[in-house]
Each structure stands twice: as structure tokens, then as C-alpha cells.
Backbone bond lengths (Angstrom), bond angles and torsions (degrees), N, CA, C in turn:
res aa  C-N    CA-C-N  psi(-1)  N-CA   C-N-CA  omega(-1)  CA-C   N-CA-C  phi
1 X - - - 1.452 - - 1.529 107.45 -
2 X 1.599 113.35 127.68 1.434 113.72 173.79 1.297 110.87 -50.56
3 X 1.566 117.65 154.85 1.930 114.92 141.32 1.049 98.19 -49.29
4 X 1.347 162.16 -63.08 1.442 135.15 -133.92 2.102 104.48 -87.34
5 X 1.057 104.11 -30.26 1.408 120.06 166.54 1.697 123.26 -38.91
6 X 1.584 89.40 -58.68 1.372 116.16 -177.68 1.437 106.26 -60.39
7 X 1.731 110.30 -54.59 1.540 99.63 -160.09 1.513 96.76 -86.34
8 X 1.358 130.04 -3.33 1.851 127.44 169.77 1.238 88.58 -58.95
9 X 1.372 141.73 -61.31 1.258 156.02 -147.41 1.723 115.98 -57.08
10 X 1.250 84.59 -66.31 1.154 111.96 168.14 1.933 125.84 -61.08
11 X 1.471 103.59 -40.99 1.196 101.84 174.05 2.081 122.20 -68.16
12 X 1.959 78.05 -18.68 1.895 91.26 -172.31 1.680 98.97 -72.75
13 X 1.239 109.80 -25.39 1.626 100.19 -153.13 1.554 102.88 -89.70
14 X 1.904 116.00 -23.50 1.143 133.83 160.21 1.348 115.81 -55.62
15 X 1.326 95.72 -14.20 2.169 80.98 -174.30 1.744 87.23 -132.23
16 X 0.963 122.29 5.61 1.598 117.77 155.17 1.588 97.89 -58.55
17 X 1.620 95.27 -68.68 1.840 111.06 -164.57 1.386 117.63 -41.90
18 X 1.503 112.19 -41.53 1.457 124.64 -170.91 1.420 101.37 -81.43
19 X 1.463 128.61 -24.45 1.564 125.31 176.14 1.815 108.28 -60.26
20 X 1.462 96.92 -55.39 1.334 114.85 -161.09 1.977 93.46 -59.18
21 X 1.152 130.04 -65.94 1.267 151.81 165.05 1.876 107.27 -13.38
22 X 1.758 95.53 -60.77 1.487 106.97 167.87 1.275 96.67 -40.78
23 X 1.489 122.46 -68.11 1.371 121.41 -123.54 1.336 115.27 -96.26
24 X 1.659 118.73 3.10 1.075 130.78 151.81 1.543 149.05 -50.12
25 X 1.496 146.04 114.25 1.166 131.80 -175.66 1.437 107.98 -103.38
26 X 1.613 128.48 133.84 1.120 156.98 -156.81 1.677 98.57 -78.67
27 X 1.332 103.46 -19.06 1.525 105.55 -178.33 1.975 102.54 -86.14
28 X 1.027 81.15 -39.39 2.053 81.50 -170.00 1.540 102.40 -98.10
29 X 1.573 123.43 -18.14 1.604 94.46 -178.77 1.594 118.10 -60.72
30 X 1.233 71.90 151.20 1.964 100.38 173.78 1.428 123.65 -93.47
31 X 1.143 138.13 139.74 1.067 131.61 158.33 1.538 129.63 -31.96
32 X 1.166 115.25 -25.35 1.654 129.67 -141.43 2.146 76.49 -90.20
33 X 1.925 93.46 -50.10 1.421 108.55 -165.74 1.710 108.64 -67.15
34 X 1.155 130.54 -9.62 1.291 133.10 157.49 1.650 131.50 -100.65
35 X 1.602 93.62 0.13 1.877 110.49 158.09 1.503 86.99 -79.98
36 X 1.228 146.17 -57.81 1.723 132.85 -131.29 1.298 89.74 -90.63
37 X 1.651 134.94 -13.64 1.157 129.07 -176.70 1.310 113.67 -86.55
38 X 0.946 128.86 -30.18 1.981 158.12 -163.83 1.639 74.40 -84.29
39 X 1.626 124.22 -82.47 1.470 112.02 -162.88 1.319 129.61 -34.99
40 X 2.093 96.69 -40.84 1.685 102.01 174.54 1.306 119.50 -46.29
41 X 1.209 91.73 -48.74 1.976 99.98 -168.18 1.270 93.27 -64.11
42 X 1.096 149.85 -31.79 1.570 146.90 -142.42 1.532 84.04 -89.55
43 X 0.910 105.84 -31.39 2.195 98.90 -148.52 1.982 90.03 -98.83
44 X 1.657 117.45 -36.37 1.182 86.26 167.41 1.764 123.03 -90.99
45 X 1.009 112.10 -33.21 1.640 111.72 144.78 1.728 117.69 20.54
46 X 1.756 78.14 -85.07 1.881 113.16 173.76 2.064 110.49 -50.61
47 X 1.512 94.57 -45.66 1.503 92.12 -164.29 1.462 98.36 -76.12
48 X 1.543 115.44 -18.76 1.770 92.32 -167.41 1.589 102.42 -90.74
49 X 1.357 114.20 -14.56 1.736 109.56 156.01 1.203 112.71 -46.43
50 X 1.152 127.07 -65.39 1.260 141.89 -153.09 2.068 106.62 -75.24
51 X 1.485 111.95 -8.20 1.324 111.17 178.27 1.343 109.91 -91.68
């Protein structure tokens, strides 16, 4: 995988996270919905080691 690949990649999954984050209300999140957020970071975390 190119660098330029990686950080497209990376920039998509960064503005996935920040969509989902937007689109949240403080009244209804769930716990479950701030594990899948913790995972995001976990998984790009991993990829920007790996760039």
C-alpha cells in the first residue's frame, strides 16, 4: 500500500469517526456506542503505526 493510499485511508476513517461522533446525542448514547468508538481509534491507532 502506497503512503498516499494509507493517509486517503486513514483520512476516510478519520472523518467516518468524526461524522458518527457529530451525529450522536448525549441523551441516548450507549455504552456499547462508545466501545465502537474506542475500537475506531484502536484500529486507526494500529494503521498509523503501520504507515
Amino acid at each position: 500500500m502506497s503512503e498516499t493510499t494509507k493517509v486517503n485511508y486513514l483520512k476516510e476513517r478519520l472523518e467516518k469517526f468524526l461524522d458518527i461522533l457529530d451525529g450522536m446525542d448525549p441523551e441516548t448514547t450507549q455504552v456499547e456506542d462508545i466501545d465502537r468508538l474506542i475500537s475506531m481509534m484502536d484500529e486507526l491507532e494500529e494503521k498509523i503505526k503501520e504507515a
